[in-house]
C-alpha positions in Angstrom: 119.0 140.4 123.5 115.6 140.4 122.5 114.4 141.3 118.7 110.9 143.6 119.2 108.1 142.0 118.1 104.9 143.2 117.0 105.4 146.3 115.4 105.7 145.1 111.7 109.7 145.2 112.1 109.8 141.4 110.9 107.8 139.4 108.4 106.1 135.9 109.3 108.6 133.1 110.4 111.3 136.1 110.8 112.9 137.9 113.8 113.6 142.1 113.2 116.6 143.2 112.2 119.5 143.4 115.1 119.2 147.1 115.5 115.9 146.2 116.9 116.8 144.7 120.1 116.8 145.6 123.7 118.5 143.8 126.4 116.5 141.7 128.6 117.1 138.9 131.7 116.2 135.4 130.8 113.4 135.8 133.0 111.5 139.1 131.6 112.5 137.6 127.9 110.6 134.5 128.3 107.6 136.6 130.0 107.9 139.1 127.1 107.4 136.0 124.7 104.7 134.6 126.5 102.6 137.4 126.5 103.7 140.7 125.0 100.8 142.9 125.4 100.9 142.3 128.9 104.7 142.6 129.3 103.9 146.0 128.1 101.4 147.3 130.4 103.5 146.4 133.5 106.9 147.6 132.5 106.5 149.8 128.8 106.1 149.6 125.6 109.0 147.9 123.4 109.7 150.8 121.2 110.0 153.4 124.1 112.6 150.7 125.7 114.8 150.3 122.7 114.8 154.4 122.5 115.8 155.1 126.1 118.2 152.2 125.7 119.9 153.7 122.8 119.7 157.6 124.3 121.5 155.8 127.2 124.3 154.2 124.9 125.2 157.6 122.6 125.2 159.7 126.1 128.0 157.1 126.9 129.5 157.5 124.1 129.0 154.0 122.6 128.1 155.5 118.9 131.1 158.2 118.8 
């Protein structure tokens, strides 16, 4: 899981909260980390992720 980062959702030297994560490979993580504003032109923003992750997870049923 990966904690989204740069949208004010965590303080210096801190990771966002666990509700602020979306699941990524090792491989897209560690490209995430080493350059997040590129990460997000080639496959989305962060945000937009995490909310089509979660759509996905209360259509299944996942939340009740």
């Amino acid at each position: 899981a990966h904690h989204i980062v740069g949208y004010g959702l965590s303080g210096m030297g801190t990771k966002a909260h666990d509700w602020y994560v979306i699941p990524l490979c090792r491989g897209h993580h560690d490209e995430l980390h080493r350059d997040p504003h590129k990460w997000e032109q080639k496959y989305g923003y962060q945000l937009d992720f995490h909310r089509q992750c979660f759509d996905r997870l209360f259509g299944l049923g996942v939340f009740g």
